[in-house]
C-alpha positions as CSV (number, residue, x, y, z in Angstrom):
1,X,30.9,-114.4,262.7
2,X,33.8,-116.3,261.4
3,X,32.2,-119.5,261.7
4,X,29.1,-118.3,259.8
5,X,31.3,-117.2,256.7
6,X,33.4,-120.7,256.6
7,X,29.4,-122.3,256.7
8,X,28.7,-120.1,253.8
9,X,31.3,-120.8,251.8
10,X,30.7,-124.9,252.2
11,X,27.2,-124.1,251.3
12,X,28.4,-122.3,248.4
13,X,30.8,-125.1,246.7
14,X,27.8,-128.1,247.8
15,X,25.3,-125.5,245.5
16,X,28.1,-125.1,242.8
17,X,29.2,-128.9,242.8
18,X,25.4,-130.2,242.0
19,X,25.0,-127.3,239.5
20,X,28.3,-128.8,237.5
21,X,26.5,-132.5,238.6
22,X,23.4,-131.4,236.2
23,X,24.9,-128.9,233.9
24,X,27.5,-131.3,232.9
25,X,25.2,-134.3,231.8
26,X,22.8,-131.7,229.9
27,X,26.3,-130.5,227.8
28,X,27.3,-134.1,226.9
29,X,23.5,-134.9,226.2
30,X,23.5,-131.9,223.6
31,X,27.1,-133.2,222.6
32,X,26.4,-136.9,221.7
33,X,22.9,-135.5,220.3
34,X,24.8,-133.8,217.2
35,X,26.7,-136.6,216.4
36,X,24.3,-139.0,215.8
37,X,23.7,-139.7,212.2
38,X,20.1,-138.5,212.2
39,X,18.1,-135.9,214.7
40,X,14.7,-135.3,214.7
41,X,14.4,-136.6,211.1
42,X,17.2,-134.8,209.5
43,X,21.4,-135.9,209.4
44,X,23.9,-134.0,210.9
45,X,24.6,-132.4,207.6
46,X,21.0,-131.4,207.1
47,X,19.7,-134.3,204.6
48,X,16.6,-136.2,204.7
49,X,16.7,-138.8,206.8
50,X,16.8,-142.7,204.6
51,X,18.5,-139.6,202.2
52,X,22.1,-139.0,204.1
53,X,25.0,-141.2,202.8
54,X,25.9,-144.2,205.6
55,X,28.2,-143.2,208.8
56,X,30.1,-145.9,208.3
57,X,33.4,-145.1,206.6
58,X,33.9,-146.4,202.8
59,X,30.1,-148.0,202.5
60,X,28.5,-147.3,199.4
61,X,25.6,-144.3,199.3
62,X,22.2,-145.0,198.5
63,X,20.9,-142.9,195.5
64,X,18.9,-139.9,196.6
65,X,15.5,-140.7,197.7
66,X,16.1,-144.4,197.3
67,X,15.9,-145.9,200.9
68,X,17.5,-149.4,200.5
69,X,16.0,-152.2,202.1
70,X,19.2,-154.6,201.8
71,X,19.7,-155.1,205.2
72,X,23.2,-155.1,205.3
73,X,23.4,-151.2,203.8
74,X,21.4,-150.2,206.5
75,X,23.7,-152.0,208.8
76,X,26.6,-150.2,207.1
77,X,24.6,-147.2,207.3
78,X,22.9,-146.8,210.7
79,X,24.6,-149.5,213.1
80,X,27.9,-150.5,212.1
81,X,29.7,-147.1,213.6
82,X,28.4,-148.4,216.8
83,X,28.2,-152.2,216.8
84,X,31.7,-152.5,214.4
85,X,31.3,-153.6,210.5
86,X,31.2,-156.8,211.6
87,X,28.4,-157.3,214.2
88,X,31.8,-157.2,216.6
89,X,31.1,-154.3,218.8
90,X,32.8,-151.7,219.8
91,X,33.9,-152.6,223.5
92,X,31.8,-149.4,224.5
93,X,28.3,-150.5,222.4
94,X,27.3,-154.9,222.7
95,X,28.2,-157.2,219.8
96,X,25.3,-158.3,217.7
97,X,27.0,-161.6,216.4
98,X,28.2,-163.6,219.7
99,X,27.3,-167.0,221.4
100,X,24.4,-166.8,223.3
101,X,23.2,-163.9,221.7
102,X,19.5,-163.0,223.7
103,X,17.6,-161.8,220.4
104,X,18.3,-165.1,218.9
105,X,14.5,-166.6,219.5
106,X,13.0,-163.2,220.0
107,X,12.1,-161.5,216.7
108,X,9.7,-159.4,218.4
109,X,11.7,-157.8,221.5
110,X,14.3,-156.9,218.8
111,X,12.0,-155.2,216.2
112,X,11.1,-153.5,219.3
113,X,14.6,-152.4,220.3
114,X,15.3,-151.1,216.8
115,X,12.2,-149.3,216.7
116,X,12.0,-147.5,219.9
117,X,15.5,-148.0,221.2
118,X,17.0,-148.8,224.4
119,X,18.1,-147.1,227.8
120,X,20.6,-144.1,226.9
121,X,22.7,-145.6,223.9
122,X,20.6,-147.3,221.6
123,X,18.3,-144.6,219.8
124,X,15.3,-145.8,218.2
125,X,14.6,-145.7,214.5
126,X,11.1,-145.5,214.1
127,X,10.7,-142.5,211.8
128,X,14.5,-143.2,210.5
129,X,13.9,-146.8,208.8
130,X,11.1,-148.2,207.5
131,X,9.1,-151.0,209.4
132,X,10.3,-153.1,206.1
133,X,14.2,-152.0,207.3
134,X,13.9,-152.8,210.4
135,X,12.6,-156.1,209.9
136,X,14.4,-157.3,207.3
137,X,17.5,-156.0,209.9
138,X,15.9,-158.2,212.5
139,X,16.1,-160.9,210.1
140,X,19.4,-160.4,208.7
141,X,20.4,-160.0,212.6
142,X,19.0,-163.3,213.3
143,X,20.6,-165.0,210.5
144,X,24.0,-163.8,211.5
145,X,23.8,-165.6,214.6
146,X,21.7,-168.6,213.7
147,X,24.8,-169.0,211.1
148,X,27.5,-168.8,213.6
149,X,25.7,-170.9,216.1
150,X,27.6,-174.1,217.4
């Protein structure tokens, strides 16, 4: 009988332990979902989205219902908290501006990228930027590293 109880309790904490295994992802999913700068079409402080001000500390605000297509405020505004103000990264997220960059020759993988996103970090755009944002931010992109190119 005392076996059967010391069984039970093993069973017990192998249950509990892949409970915590999924609960614990969901919580951080839910988390890092708030602090994105835009969910499901709104911002974290419940603007519009192309309407919120940029995430990126002392950038400039676009005027209300003016979505700017200069690709370096939506940069500023949608990428730099991530990739670093100066297409340096962030040590957790890549850096867009580096030798042998893979999106040099590829306009069309990384219009892709920014529109639908990539694996668990990038989130995609489409619906957040225009198709004119994004690819004059593919452009812009592109410059930045055809520039600094040896």
């Amino acid at each position: 009988m005392a076996e059967e109880t010391g069984r039970e309790k093993k069973g017990a904490g192998w249950i509990l332990g892949i409970f915590l295994a999924a609960i614990i992802p969901a919580v951080l999913v839910v988390f890092f979902w708030r602090t994105t700068p835009v969910v499901g079409g709104w911002s974290a402080q419940g603007d519009p989205a192309g309407v919120a001000g940029p995430s990126a500390p002392g950038a400039p605000a676009s005027p209300a219902g003016q979505a700017s297509l200069a690709p370096e405020e939506v940069y500023r505004g949608h990428c730099a908290r991530c990739h670093g103000a100066n297409l340096e990264g962030t040590g957790a997220m890549p850096a867009l501006k580096r030798p042998g960059w893979p999106y040099g020759k590829n306009r069309a993988l990384l219009v892709k990228i920014i529109h639908q996103g990539r694996g668990l970090t990038m989130p995609g755009y489409e619906g957040k930027l225009s198709n004119r944002q994004i690819e004059a931010l593919a452009d812009w992109l592109q410059a930045a590293n055809a520039a600094s190119a040896p």
